[in-house]
C-alpha positions as CSV (number, residue, x, y, z in Angstrom):
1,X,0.0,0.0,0.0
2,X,1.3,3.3,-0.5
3,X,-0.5,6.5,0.8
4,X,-0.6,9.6,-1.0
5,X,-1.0,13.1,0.8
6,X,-3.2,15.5,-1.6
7,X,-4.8,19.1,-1.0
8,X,-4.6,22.7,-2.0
9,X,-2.1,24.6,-1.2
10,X,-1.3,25.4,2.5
11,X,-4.2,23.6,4.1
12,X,-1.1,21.8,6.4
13,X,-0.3,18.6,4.7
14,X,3.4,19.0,4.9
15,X,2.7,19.3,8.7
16,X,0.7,16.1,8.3
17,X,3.4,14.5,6.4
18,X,6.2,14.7,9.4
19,X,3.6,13.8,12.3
20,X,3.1,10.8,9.6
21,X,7.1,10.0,8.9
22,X,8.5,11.5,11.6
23,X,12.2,12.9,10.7
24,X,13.8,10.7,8.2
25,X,12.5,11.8,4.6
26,X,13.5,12.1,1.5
27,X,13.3,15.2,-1.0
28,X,13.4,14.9,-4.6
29,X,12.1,16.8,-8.1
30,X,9.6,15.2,-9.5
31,X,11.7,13.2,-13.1
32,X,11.7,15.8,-15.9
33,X,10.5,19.1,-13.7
34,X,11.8,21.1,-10.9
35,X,8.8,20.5,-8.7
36,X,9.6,18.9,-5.7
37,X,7.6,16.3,-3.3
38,X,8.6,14.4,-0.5
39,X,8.4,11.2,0.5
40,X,8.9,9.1,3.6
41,X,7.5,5.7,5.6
42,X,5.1,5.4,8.5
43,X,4.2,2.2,10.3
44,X,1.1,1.2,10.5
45,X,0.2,-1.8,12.5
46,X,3.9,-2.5,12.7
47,X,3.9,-2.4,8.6
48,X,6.1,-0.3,6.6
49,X,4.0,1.9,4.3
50,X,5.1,4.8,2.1
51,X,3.8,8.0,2.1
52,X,4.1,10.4,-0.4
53,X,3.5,14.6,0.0
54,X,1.6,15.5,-3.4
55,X,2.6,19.1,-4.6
56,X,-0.2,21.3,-3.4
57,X,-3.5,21.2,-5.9
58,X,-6.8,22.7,-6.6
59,X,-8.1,20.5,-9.0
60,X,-7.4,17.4,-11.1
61,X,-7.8,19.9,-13.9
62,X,-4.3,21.4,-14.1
63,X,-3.4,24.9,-14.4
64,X,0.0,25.1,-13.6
65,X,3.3,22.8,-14.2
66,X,2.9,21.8,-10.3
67,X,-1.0,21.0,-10.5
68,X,0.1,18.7,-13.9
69,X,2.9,17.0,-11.3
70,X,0.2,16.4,-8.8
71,X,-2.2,14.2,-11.2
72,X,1.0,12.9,-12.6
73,X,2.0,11.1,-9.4
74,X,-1.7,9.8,-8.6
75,X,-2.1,8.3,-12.1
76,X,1.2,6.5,-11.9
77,X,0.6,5.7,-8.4
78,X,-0.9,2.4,-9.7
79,X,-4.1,0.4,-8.0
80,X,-3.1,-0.1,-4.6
81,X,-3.3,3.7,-2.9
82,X,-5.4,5.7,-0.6
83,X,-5.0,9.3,-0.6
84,X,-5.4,11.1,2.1
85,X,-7.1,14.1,0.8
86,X,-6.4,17.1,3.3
87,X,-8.9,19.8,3.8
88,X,-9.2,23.3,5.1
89,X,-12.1,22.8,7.5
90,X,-12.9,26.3,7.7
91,X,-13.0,26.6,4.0
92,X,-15.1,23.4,3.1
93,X,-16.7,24.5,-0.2
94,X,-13.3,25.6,-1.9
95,X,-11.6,22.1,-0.5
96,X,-14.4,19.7,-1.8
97,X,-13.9,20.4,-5.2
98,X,-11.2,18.7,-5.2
99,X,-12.9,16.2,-3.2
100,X,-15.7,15.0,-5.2
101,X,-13.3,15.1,-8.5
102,X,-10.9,12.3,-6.3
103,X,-13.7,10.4,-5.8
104,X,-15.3,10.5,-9.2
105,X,-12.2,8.8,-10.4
106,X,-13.0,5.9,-7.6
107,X,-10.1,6.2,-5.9
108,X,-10.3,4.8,-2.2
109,X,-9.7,8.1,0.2
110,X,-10.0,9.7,3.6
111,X,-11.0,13.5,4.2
112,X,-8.9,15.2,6.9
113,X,-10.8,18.0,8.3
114,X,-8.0,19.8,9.1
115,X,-7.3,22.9,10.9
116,X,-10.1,21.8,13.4
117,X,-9.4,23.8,16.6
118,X,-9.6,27.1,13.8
119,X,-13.5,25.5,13.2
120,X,-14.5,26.1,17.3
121,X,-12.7,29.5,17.4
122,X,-14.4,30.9,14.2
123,X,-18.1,29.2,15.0
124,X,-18.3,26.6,12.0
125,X,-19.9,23.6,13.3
126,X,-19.0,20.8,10.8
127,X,-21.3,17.8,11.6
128,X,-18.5,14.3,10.4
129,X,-20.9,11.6,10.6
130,X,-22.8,13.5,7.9
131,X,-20.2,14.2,6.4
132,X,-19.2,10.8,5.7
133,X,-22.2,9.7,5.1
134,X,-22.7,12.4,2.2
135,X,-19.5,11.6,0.9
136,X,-18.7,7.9,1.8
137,X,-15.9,7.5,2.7
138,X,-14.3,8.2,6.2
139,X,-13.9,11.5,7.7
140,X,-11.3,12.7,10.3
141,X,-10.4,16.4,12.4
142,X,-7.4,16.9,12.7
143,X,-4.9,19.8,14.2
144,X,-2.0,19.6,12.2
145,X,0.1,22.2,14.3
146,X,-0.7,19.9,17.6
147,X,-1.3,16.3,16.0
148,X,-4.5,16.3,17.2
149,X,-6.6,13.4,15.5
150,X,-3.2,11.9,14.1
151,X,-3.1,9.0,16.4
152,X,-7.1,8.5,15.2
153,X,-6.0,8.9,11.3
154,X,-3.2,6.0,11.8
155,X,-6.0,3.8,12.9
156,X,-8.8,4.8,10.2
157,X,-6.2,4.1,7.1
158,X,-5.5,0.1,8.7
159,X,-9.4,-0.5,9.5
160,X,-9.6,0.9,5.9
161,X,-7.0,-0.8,4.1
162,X,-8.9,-4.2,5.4
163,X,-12.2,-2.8,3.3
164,X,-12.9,-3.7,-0.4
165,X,-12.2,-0.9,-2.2
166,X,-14.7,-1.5,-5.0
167,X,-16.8,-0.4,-1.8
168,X,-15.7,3.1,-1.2
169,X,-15.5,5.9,-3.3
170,X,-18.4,5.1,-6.2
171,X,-19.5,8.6,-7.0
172,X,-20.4,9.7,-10.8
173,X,-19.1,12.1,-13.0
174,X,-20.2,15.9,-12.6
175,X,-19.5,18.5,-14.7
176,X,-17.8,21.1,-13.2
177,X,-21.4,23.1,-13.2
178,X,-23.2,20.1,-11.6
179,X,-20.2,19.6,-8.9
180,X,-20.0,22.8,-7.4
181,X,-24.0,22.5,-7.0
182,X,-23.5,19.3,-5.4
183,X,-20.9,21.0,-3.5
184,X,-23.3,23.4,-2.2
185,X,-25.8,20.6,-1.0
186,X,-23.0,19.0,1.2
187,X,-22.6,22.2,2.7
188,X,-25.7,23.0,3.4
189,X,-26.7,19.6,5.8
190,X,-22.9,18.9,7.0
191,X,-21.9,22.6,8.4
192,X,-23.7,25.4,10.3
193,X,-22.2,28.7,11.4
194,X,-22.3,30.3,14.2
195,X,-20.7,33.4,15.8
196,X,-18.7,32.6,19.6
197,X,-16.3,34.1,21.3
198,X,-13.1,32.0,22.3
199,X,-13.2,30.3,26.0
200,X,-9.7,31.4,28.1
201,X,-8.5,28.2,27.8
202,X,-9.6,27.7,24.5
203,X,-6.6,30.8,23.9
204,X,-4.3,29.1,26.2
205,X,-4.8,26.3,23.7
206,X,-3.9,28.3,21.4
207,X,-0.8,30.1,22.6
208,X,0.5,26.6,24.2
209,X,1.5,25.2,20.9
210,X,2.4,28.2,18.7
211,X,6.0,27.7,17.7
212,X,8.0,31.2,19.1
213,X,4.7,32.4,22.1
214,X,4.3,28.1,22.9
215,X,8.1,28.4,23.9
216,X,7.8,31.0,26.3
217,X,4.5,29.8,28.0
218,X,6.6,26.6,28.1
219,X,9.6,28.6,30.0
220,X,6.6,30.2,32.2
221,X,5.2,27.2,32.8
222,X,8.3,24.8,34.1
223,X,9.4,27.5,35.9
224,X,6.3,28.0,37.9
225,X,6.5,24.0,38.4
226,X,9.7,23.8,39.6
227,X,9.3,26.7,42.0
228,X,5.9,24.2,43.7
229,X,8.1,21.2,43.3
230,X,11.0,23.2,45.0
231,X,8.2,24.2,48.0
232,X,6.9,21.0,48.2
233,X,10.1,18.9,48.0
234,X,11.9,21.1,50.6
235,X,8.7,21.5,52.9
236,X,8.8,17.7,53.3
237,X,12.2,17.1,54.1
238,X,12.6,20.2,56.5
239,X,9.6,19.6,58.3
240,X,8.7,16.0,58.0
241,X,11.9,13.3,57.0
242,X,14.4,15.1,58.5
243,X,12.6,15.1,62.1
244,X,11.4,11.8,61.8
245,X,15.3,10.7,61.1
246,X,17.1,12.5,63.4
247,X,14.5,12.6,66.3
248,X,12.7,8.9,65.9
249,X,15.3,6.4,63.4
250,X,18.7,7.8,64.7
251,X,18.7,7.0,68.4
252,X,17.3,3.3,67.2
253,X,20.2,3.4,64.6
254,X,22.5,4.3,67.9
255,X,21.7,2.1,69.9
256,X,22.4,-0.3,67.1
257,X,25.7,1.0,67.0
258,X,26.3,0.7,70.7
259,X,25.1,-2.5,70.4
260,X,28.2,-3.4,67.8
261,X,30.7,-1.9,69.3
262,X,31.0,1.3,67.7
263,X,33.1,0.2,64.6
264,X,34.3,-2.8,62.7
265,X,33.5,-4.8,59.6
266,X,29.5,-5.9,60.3
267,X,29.2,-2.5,62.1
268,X,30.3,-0.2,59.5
269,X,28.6,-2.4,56.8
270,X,25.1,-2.0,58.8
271,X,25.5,1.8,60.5
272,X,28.1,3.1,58.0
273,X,31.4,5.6,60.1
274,X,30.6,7.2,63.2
275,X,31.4,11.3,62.1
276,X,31.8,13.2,65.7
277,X,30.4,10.2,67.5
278,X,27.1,10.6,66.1
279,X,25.4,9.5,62.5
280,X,25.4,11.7,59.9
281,X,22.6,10.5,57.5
282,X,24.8,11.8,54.2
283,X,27.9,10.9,55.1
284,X,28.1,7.8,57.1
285,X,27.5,5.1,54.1
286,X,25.7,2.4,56.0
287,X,23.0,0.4,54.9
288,X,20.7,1.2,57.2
289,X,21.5,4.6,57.9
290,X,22.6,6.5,54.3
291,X,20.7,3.4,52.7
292,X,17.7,4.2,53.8
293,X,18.2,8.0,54.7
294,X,18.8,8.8,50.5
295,X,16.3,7.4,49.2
296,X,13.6,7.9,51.5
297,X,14.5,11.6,52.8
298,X,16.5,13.2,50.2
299,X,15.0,11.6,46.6
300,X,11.1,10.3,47.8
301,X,9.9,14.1,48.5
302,X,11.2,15.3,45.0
303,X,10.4,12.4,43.2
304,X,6.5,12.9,45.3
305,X,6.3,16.6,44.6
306,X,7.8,15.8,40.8
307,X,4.9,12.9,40.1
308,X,2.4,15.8,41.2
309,X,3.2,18.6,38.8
310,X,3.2,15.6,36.1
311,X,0.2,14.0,36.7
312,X,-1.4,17.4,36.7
313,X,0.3,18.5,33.8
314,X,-0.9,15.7,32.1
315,X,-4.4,15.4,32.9
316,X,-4.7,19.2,32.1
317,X,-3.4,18.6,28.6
318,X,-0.8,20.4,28.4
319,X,2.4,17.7,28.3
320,X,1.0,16.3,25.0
321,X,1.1,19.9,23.4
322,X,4.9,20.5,25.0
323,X,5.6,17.5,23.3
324,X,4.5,18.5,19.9
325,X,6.2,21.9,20.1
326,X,9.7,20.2,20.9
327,X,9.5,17.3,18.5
328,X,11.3,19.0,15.9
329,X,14.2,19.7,18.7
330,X,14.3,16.2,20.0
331,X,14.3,14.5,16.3
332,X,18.0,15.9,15.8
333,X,18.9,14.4,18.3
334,X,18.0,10.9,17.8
335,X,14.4,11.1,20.3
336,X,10.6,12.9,19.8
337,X,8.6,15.2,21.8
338,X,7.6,12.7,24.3
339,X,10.9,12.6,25.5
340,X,11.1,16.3,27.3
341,X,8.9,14.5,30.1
342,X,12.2,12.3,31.5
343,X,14.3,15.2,30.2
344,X,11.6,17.4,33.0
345,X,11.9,14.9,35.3
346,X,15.7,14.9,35.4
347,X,16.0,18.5,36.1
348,X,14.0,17.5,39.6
349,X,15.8,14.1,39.8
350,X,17.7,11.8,37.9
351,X,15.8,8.6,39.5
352,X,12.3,9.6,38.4
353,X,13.8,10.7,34.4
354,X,15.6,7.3,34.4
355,X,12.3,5.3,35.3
356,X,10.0,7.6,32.7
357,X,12.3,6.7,30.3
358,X,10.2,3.7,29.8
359,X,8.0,6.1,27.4
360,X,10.1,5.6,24.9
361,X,9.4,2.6,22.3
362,X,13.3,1.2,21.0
363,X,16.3,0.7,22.8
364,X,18.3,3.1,20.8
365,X,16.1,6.3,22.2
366,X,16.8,4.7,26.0
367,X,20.6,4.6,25.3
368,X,20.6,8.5,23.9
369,X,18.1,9.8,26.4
370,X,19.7,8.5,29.7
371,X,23.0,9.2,28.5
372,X,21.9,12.5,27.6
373,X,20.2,12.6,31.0
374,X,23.5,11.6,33.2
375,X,26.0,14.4,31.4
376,X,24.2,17.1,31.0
377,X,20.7,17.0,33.3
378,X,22.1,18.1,36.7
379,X,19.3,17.7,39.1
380,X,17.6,20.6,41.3
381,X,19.5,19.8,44.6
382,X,23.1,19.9,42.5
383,X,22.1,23.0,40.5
384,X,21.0,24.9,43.4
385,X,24.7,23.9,45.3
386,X,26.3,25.2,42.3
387,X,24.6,28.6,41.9
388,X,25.2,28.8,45.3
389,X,29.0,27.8,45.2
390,X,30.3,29.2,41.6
391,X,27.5,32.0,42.1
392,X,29.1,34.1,44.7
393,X,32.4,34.7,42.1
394,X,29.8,35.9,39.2
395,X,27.1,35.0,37.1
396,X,29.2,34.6,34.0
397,X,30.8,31.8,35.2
398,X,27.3,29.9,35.6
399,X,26.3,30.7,32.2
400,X,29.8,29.1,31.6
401,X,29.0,26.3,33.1
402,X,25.1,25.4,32.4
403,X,26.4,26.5,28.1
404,X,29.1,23.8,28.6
405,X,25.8,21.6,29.7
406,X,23.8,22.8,27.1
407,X,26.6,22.1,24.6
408,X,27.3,18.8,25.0
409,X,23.0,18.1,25.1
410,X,23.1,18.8,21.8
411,X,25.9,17.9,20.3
412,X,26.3,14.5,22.1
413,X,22.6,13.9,21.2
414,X,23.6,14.8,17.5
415,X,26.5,12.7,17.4
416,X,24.8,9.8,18.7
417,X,21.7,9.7,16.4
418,X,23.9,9.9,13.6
419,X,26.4,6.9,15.5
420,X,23.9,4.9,16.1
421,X,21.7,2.7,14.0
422,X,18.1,2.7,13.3
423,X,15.1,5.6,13.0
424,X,13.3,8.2,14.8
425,X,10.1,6.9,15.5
426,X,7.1,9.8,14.7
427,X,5.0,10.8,17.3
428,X,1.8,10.5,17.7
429,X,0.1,11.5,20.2
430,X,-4.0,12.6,20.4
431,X,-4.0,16.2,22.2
432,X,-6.8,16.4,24.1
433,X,-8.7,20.1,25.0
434,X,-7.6,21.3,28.4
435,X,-9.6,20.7,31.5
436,X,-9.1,20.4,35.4
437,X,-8.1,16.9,36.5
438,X,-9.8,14.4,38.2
439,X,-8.4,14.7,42.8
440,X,-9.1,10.8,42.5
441,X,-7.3,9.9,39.4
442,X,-4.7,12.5,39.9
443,X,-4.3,10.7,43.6
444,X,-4.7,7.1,42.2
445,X,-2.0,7.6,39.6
446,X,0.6,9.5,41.7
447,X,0.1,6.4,44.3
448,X,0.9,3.9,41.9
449,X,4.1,6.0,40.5
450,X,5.3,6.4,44.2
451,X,5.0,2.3,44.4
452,X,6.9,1.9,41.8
453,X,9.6,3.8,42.3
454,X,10.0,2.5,46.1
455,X,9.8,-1.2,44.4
456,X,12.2,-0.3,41.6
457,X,14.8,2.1,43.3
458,X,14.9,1.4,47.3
459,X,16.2,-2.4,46.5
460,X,18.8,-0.9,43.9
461,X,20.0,2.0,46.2
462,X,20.7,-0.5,49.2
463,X,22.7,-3.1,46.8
464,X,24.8,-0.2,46.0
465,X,25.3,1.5,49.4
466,X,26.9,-2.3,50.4
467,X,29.1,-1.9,47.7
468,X,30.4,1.1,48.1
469,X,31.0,0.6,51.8
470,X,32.7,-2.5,51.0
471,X,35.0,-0.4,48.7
472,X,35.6,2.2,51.6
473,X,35.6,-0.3,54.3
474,X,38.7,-2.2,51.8
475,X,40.6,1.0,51.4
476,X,39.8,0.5,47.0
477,X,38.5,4.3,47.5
478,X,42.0,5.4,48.5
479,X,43.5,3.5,45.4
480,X,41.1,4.8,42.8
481,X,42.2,8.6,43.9
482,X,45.6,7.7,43.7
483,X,44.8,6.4,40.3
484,X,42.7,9.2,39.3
485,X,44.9,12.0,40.8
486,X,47.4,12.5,38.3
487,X,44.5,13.5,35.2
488,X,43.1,15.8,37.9
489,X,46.6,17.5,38.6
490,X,47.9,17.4,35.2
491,X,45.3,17.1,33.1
492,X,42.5,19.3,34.3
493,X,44.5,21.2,36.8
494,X,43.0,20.6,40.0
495,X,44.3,19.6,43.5
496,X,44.5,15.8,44.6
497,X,41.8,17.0,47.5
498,X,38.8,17.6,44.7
499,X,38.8,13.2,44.5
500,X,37.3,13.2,47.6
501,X,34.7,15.3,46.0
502,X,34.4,13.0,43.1
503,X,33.8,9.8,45.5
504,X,31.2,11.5,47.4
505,X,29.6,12.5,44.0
506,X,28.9,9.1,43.5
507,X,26.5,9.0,46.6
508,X,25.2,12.3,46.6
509,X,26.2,15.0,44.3
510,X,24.9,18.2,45.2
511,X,27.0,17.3,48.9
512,X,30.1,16.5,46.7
513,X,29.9,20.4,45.1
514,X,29.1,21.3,48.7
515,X,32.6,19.6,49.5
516,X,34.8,22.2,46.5
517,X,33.8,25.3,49.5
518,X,36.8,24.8,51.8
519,X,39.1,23.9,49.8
520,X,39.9,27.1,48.3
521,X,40.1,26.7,44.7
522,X,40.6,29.4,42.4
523,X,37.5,30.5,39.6
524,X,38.8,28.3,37.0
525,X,39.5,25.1,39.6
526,X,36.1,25.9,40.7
527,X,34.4,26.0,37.4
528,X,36.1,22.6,35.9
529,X,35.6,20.9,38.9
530,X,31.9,21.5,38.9
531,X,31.5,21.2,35.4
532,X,33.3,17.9,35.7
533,X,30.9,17.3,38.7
534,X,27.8,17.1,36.5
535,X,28.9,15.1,33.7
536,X,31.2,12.3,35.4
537,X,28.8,10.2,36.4
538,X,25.7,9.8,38.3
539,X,24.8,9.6,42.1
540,X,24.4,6.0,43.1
541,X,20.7,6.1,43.1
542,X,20.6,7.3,39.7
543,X,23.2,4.8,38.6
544,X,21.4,2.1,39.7
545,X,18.4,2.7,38.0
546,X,20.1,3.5,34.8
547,X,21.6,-0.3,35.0
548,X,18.4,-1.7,35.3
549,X,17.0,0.2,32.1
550,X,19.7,-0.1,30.1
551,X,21.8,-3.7,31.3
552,X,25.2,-3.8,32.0
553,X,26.3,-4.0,28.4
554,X,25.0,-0.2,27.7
555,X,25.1,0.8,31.2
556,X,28.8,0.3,30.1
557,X,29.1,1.9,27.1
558,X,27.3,4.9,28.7
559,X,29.7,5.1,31.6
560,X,32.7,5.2,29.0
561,X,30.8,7.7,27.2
562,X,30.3,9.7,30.9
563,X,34.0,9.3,31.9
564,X,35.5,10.2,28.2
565,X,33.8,13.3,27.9
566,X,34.5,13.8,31.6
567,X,38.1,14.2,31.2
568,X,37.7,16.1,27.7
569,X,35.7,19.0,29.1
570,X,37.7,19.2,31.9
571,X,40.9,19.5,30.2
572,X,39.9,21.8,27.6
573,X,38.0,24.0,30.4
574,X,41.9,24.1,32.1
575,X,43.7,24.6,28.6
576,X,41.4,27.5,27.2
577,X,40.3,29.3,30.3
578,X,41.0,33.0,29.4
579,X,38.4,34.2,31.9
């Protein structure tokens, strides 16, 4: 089957095209003329099937070179096609001429109504089960600029492929007087017109997906949820983890202690080090006091306040239409619009964007996106250390540092969708019209997101607390900075002190910038050490949900990718720094 794309000019099918194809196409003059189509695949019930974007036509009477091209390519499209004949749904009577000529030559098609959302705002009731029954054959909305009715579309063309086509499309021959009269009776019972005046968030519809306006409503609107996720996130831990830690769970956890001597093997694998006699929840590594302390007190609020703001943002409608705006962004580099939610997500906390990732349909977008994720996605707790930290000597050197980030985003994304094998899968998505979620469903789904990130992460987190207690415990911390030391000194130009910085960045990294404060490093140390900070490698909990997504095989060939680009930055940071 091939599918053929045909309308007059500017009624959106190029737009319809990509949500179709996706990113991969191919541009080409028509043999003999210099007017250009395009052409690309969509899968349709897992089926490869080409679709072709018809230069733009009025009529299957040509006027022009491009109009001839147009009739050209559907007569030597052979038997088995459907066009999809795209119309300007608030300019019906012009479109159906074209219409009713496709289907006087019995040729099997579907009638998108498109620019639908323009129909509401302007008062033009168009009535599609009339519609189709008028013209026979099936009739779909759609917003091109959204992909509303896209996902609906992809459906209608299998259910129709399975149809006889000797079935559809049996309509006689009109003169050109006699269609336009029958063009006028269509109108007549399918459409009514009416004047209304556009709902508020019927124009919040608008401005969320228009290309330049929908990208700063977009900056408005993650920065308003990040400064609730902040309030939340923060509330909980000040006034309900951290009390319950330090004034129920660590006398238990001392008494442990007590209990085991104070030190050794079994005590420091269970409690973790003793720091001033007492536990420190960050710092003493043991499985039952950092082991449970991350995870539950530092990560669980965030990851609770994060799963919030999502849900909401879902069931309002808006995430679907972020989606669409950035899909042309996220196609260059290898991913779609769908996945800005784990890229969201990470900005909060890497565990959460890790687990989302699970959006995504192939394992070549799961290996780009969490990659992409652990260099270059510092989470809130590490950003707001180093705004703190590098802030104080001037807010160039931020923009230094969060470009570097921004950088290597992009480019690493670029690189590896052109590295890698294998497509960018289009998006389809239905947008829905924005309304005020459900309390129950909103509750229901942030419950059963909070289960399974306890089920998923907590285990992980604990296996990798043990480890890394084993490899303090064993003194194979002390030998990897003596290993590591001589690319900081040479290399990058920073002090043998920062490893310890590094080490603790594995547990927690917005603690390991904290950890750069006393020891007195100039601007430039400071900037490459934090810069280094954000794209070595991710905190344990992270890490260990990364493993599980991606398997040790990736996991390792991300880690290399972490670790290479680690070293790069930092050394070119140190040999360029003319600040």
């Amino acid at each position: 089957m091939k599918i053929l794309l045909m309308g007059n000019p500017n009624v959106g099918k190029s737009v319809i095209f990509s949500r179709l194809t996706g990113a991969k196409v191919i541009s080409s003059n028509y043999p003999g003329t210099t007017v250009s189509f395009t052409s690309g695949y969509a899968y349709l019930d897992g089926k490869r099937t080409e679709v072709i974007d018809v230069p733009g036509t009025y009529t299957l009477d040509p006027t022009c070179r491009a109009e001839e091209v147009a009739v050209q390519m559907l007569e030597e499209s052979g038997s088995d096609i459907i066009v999809i004949n795209v119309v300007d749904a608030t300019n019906l009577e012009r479109n159906l001429n074209l219409t009713l000529q496709l289907l006087e030559r019995k040729i099997p098609i579907i009638v998108l109504l498109n620019m639908w959302d323009e129909t509401r705002h302007k008062g033009i009731d168009i009535d599609v089960k009339k519609l189709e029954e008028l013209l026979g054959v099936p009739v779909v909305p759609t917003v091109a600029v959204s992909g509303e009715g896209i996902t609906d579309l992809a459906s209608r063309i299998s259910e129709y492929y399975e149809l006889s086509f000797a079935k559809t499309g049996n309509m006689e021959t009109h003169s050109t007087e006699d269609r336009w009269g029958h063009i006028g009776t269509i109108v007549a019972q399918a459409q009514k017109i009416t004047h209304r005046h556009h709902t508020l968030l019927e124009r919040l519809e608008e401005i969320s997906i228009r290309p330049i306006i929908g990208l700063f409503f977009a900056a408005a609107v993650m920065w308003l949820a990040f400064r609730i996720i902040r309030l939340i996130g923060e509330g909980m831990i000040d006034y309900v983890f951290d009390p319950l830690f330090s004034r129920l769970y660590a006398p238990l956890i001392m008494r442990l202690s007590a209990s085991l001597g104070g030190s050794g093997f079994v005590h420091d694998i269970l409690v973790g080090k003793l720091i001033d006699g007492e536990i420190d929840f960050t710092q003493s590594f043991g499985l039952l006091s950092t082991g449970f302390y991350v995870p539950l007190a530092m990560v669980l609020p965030y990851v609770l306040a994060f799963y919030f703001i999502l849900g909401f943002m879902e069931d309002f409608g808006y995430l679907p239409r972020l989606a669409i705006l950035l899909d042309n962004i996220m196609h260059k580099i290898g991913l779609h619009g769908q996945a800005i939610v784990p890229t969201i997500l990470g900005l909060g906390c890497t565990v959460p964007g890790a687990l989302s990732s699970r959006i995504l349909e192939t394992k070549r977008e799961k290996f780009i996106l969490l990659t992409l994720l652990a260099i270059a996605v510092p989470c809130t707790a590490q950003s707001a250390m180093i705004v703190a930290l590098v802030g104080r000597r001037g807010g160039g050197y931020l923009l230094i540092i969060y470009g570097i980030l921004v950088a290597l985003w992009m480019g690493m994304g670029i690189i590896l969708n052109r590295a890698l094998k294998g497509e960018s899968p289009e998006l389809l998505l239905e947008i829905p019209s924005y309304r005020l979620p459900s309390i129950s469903a909103l509750a229901k789904k942030l419950w059963m997101r909070l289960a399974s990130f306890l089920k998923d992460a907590i285990p992980f987190m604990l296996l990798g607390v043990i480890l890394m207690n084993i490899f303090f415990t064993t003194g194979l911390v002390d030998l990897a900075a003596r290993i590591v030391s001589p690319v900081l000194t040479r290399m990058m130009g920073l002090p043998k002190t920062v490893v310890v910085a590094l080490m603790m960045g594995f547990i927690r990294k917005d603690v390991a910038v904290g950890m750069l404060a006393p020891l007195e490093l100039t601007t430039k140390q400071l900037v490459t050490a934090s810069t280094v900070l954000a794209i070595y490698f991710p905190c344990i909990a992270a890490f260990v949900v990364l493993l599980k997504e991606l398997g040790i095989k990736d996991m390792a060939k991300s880690a290399g990718i972490m670790l290479s680009l680690a070293i790069i930055v930092g050394s070119l940071i140190n040999l360029f720094w003319r600040v």
